[in-house]
C-alpha positions as CSV (number, residue, x, y, z in Angstrom):
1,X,0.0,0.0,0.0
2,X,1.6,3.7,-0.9
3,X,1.6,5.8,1.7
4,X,1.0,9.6,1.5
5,X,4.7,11.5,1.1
6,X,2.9,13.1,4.3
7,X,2.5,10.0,6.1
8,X,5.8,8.5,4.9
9,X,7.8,11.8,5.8
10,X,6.2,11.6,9.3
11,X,7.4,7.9,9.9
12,X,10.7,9.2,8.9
13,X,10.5,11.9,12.0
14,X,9.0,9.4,14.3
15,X,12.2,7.5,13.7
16,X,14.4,10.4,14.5
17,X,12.4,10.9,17.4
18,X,11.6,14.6,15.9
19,X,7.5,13.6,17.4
20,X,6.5,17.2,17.3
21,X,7.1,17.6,14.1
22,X,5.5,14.5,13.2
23,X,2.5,14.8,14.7
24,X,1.9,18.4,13.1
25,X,2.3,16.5,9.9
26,X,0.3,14.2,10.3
27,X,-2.6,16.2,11.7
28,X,-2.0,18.5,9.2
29,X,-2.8,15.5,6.7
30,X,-5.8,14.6,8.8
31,X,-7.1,17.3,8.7
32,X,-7.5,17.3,4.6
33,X,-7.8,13.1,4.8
34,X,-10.1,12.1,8.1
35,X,-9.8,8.1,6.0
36,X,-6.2,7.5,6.1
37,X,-5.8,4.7,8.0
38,X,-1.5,4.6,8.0
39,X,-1.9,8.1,8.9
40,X,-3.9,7.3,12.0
41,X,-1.1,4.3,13.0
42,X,1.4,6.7,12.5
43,X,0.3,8.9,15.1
44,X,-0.7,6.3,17.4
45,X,3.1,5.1,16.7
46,X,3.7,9.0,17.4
47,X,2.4,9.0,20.8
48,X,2.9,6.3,22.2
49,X,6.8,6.9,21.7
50,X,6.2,10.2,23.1
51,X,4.8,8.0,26.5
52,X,1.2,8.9,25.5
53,X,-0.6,6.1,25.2
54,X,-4.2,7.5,26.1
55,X,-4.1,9.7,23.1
56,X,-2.4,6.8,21.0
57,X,-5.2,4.5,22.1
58,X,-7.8,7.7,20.2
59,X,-6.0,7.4,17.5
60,X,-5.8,3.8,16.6
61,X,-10.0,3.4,17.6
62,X,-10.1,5.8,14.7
63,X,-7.7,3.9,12.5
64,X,-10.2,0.4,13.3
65,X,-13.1,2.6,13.1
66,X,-12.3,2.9,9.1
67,X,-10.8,-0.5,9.4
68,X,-11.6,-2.6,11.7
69,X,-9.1,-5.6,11.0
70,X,-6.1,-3.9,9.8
71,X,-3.5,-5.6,11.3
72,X,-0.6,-2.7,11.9
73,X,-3.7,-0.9,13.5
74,X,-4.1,-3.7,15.9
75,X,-0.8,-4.7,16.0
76,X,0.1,-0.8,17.5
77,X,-3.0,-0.5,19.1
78,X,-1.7,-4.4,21.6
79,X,1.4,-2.2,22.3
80,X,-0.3,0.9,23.3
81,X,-2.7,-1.1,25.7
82,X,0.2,-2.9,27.3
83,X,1.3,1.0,28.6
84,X,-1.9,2.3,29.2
85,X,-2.0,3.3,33.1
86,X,-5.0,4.8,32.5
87,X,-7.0,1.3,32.6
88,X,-6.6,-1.6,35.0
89,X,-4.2,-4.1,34.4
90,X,-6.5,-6.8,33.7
91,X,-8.7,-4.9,31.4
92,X,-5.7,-3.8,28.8
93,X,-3.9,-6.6,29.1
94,X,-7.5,-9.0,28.0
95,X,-8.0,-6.5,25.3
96,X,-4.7,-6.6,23.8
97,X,-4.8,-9.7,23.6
98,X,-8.2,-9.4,22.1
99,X,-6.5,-7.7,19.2
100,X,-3.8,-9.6,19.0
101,X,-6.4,-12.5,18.1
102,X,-8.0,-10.3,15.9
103,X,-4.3,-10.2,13.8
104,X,-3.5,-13.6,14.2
105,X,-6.8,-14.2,12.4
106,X,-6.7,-12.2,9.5
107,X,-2.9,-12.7,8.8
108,X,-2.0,-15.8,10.0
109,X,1.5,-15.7,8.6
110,X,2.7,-12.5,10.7
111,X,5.6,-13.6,12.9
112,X,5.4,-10.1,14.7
113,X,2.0,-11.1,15.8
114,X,3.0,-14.2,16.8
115,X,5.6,-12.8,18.8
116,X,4.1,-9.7,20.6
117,X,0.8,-12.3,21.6
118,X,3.7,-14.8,22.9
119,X,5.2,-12.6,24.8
120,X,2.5,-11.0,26.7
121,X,0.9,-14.6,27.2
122,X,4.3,-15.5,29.3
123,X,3.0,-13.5,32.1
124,X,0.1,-15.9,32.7
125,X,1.3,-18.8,34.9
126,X,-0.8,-21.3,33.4
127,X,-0.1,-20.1,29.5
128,X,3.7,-20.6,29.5
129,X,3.2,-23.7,27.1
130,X,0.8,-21.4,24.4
131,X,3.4,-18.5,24.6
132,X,6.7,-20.6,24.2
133,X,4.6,-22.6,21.0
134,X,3.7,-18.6,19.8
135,X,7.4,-17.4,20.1
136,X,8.6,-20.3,18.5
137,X,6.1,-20.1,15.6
138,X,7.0,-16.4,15.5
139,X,11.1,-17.5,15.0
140,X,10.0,-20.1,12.3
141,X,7.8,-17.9,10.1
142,X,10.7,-14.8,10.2
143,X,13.6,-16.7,11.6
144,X,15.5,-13.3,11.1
145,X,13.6,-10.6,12.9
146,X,15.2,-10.1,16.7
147,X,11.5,-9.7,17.9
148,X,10.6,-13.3,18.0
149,X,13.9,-14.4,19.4
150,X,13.0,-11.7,22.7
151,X,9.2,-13.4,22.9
152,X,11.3,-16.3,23.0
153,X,13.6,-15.2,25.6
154,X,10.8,-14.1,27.4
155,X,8.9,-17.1,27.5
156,X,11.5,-19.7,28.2
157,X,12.4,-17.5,31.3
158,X,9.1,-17.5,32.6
159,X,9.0,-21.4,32.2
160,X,12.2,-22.1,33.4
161,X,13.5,-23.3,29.9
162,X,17.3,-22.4,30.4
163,X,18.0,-24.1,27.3
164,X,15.7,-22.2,25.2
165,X,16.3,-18.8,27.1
166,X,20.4,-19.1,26.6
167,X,19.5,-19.7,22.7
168,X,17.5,-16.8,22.2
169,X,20.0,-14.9,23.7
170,X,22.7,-15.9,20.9
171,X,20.5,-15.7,18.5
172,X,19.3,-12.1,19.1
173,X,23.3,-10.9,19.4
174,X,23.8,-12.8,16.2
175,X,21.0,-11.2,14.4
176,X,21.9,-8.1,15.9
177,X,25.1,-7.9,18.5
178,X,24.3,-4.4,19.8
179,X,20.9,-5.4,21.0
180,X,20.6,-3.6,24.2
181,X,18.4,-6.4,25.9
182,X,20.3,-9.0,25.0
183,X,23.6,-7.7,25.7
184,X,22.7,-6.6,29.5
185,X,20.9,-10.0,30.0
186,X,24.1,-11.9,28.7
187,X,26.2,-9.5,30.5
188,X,24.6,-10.0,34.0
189,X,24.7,-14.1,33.4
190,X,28.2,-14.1,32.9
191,X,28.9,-11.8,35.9
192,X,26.6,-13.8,38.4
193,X,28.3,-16.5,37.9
194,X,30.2,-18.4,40.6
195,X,33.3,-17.1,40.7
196,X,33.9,-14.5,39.1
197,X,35.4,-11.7,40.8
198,X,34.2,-7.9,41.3
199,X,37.2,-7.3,38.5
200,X,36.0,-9.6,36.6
201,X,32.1,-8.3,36.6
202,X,33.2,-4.9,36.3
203,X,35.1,-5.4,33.1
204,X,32.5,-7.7,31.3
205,X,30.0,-5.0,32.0
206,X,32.6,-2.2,30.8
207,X,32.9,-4.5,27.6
208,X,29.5,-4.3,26.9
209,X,28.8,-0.6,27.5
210,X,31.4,0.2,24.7
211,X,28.7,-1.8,22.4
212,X,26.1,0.1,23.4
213,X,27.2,3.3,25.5
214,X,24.0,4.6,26.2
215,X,22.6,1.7,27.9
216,X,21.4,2.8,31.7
217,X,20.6,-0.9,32.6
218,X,24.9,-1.4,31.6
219,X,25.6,1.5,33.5
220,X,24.1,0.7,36.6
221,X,25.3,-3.2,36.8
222,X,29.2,-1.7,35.9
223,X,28.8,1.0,39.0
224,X,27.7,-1.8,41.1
225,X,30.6,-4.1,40.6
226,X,32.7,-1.0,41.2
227,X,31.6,-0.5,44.3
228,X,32.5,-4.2,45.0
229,X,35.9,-3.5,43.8
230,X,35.8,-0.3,46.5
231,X,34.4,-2.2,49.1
232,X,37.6,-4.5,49.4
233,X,39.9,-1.5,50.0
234,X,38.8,-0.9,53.2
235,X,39.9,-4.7,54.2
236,X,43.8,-3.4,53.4
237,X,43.0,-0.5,55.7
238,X,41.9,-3.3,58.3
239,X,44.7,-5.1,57.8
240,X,47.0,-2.3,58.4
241,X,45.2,-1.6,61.5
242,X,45.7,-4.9,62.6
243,X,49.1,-4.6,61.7
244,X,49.8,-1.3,63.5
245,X,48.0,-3.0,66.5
246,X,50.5,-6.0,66.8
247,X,53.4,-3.7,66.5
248,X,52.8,-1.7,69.8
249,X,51.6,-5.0,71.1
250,X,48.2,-3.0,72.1
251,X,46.9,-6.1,74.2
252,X,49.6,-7.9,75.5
253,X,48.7,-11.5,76.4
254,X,48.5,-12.3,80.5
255,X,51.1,-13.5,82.1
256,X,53.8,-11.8,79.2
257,X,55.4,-8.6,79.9
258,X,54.6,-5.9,77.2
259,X,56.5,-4.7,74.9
260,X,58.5,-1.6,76.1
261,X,57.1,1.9,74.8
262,X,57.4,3.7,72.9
263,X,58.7,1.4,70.1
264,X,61.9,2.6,68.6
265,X,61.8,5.3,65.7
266,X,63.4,2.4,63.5
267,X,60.7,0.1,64.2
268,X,57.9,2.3,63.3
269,X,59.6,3.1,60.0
270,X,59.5,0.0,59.2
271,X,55.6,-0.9,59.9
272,X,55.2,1.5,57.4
273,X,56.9,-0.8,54.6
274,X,54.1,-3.9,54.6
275,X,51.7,-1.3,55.0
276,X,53.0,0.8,51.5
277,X,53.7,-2.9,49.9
278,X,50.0,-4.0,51.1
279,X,48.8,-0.8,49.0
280,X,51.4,-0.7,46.0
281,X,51.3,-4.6,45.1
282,X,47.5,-5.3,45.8
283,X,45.6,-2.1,45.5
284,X,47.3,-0.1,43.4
285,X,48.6,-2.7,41.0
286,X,45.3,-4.4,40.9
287,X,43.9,-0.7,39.7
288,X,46.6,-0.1,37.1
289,X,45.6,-3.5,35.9
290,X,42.0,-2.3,35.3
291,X,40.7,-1.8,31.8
292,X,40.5,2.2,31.0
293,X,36.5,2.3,31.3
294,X,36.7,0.6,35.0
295,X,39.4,2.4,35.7
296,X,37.1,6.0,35.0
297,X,34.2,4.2,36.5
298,X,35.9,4.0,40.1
299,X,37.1,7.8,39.8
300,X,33.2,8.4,38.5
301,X,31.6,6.2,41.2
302,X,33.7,8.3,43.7
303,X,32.2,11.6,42.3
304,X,28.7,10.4,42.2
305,X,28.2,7.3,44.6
306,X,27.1,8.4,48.1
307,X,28.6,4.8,49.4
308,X,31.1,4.9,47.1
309,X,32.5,7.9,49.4
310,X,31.5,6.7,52.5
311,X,33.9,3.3,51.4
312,X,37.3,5.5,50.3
313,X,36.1,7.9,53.7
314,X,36.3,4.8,55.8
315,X,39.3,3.2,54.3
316,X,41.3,7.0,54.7
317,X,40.2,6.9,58.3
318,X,41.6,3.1,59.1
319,X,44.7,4.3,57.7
320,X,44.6,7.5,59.5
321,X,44.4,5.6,62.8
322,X,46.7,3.1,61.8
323,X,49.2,5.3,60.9
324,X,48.7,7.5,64.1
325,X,49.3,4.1,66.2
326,X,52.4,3.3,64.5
327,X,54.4,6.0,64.0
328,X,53.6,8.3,67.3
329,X,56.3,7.2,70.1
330,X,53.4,6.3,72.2
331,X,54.3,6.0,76.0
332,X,50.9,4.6,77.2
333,X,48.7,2.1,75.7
334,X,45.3,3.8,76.5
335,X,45.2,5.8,73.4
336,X,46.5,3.7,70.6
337,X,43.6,1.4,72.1
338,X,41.2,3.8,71.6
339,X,42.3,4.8,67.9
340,X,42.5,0.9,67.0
341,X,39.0,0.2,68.4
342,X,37.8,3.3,66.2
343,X,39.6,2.3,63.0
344,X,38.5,-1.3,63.5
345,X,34.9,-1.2,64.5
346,X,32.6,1.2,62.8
347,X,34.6,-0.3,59.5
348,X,33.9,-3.6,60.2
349,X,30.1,-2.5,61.3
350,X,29.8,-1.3,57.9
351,X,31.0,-4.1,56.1
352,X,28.1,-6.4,57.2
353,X,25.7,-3.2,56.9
354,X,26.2,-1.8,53.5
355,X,26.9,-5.4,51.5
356,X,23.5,-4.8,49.6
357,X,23.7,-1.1,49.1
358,X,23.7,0.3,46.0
359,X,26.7,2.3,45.0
């Protein structure tokens, strides 16, 4: 079917996201041609990508007022109820389906169809089996279109088909390897499982995000396994805190005499060699070893990431106190207590506090 160079030139906008100017277009069209039923679609395309789907809902009822079983009509019209807030859950999601039936009927052969009816069917417990057979007819009739591989997807994960699920998967970043879905899903499996370190995570996710840069989904998983990476600093700082602890011999054993204090000026210097090796070899070394995204991401998380710097602020303060224990010619043991306690506990509170925070 031609479309109007009105019609067609406001598809063209919809798919630069330039919906203003569409939709002036089209109702500028409308206005002369109240019967165009692509021109109706269009703008029910137009506003539902503007988050409208009310008014997209108007305009495809007048679209199946003029034809009743055109199938993009109905086809839109399923996706527009699915995001309709406006009516309760059970209502849109019978009536898309209603449509959806509609479709199937007239063009039987649609593997778009197929796929869209599949996919909202896999959110009925007791209709996993009718949407995995859907999505699956949906992949035979256009075994090349990425829709009917994520109906797939979809469906298999509902009913617990890991087989199927992991398939779709490579067959969407076959068809198409900068699918954003399909990336952040196969990202996240590979990063969950066992283990695999915070490094690790972080730089599969980083990989990913240079596919598809704009991906918030990506963004958020590779912050998160940042702030893993951050969270094990503060265990060096512990560490040296222990460390600094042992040297002044802060709670010496009954029945053993303490060590004399204050501990010679040669002896602190040296506490403060394991300490810089503990940093150099494991923390910085591991950080230089980082890929250059990760390595942006931890100085980004630090800006942004109200845990991210309450992590570095804790790990500074361990060191602070263990560096005040160790290299001040203490002659009493009270204080040096009181700094280790200080570096040692509110850290270690933290630890099992803030495991499940986000970053």
């Amino acid at each position: 079917m031609t479309l109007h160079p009105a019609v067609d030139q406001a598809d063209a906008l919809i798919d630069l996201k330039r919906y203003e100017q569409a939709r002036r277009m089209l109702a500028g069209h409308l206005a002369e041609d109240t019967e165009d039923v692509r021109a109706w679609v269009k703008l029910g395309r137009c506003h539902l990508a503007e988050g409208n789907a009310e008014q997209s809902l108007a305009a495809l009822d007048q679209a199946l007022r003029i034809a009743p079983e055109d199938v993009g009509a109905l086809h839109m019209r399923a996706h527009a109820l699915r995001r309709a807030d406006h009516l309760d859950k059970g209502t849109r999601w019978q009536q898309a389906e209603a449509s959806l039936r509609v479709a199937l009927r007239v063009e039987p052969q649609s593997g778009a169809v197929h796929a869209l009816l599949g996919e909202l069917l896999a959110y009925y417990p007791h209709r996993h089996a009718e949407a995995l057979h859907l999505a699956r007819e949906a992949v035979r009739l256009d075994p090349e279109d990425v829709r009917g591989y994520e109906a797939l997807w979809t469906a298999a994960a509902a009913a617990n088909d890991v087989e199927t699920f992991r398939w779709a998967l490579r067959e969407v970043l076959r068809i198409d390897p900068a699918n954003p879905r399909a990336l952040l899903l196969v990202t996240e499996q590979e990063a969950h499982q066992p283990g695999t370190t915070a490094t690790q995570a972080a730089e599969k996710y980083a990989d990913a995000l240079a596919v598809v840069p704009d991906s918030p989904g990506l963004r958020q998983d590779l912050d998160q396994a940042t702030y893993r990476l951050l969270r094990g600093v503060r265990w060096l700082a512990l560490v040296c805190v222990a460390a600094a602890g042992v040297m002044v011999d802060l709670f010496p054993q009954d029945g053993e005499a303490p060590r004399e204090l204050p501990v010679p000026l040669g002896n602190r210097l040296w506490a403060l060699v394991p300490m810089a090796a503990l940093w150099g070899f494991v923390a910085w070394r591991r950080y230089r070893g980082l890929r250059t995204g990760v390595r942006l991401t931890v100085w980004s998380l630090a800006r942004r990431g109200r845990w991210a710097r309450v992590v570095i602020a804790q790990a500074g303060w361990a060191m602070l106190c263990s560096l005040l224990i160790s290299q001040v010619p203490w002659t009493e043991r009270t204080v040096p207590q009181i700094l280790f306690w200080a570096g040692l506990l509110p850290t270690l509170a933290t630890i099992w506090f803030d495991h499940k925070k986000r970053a």
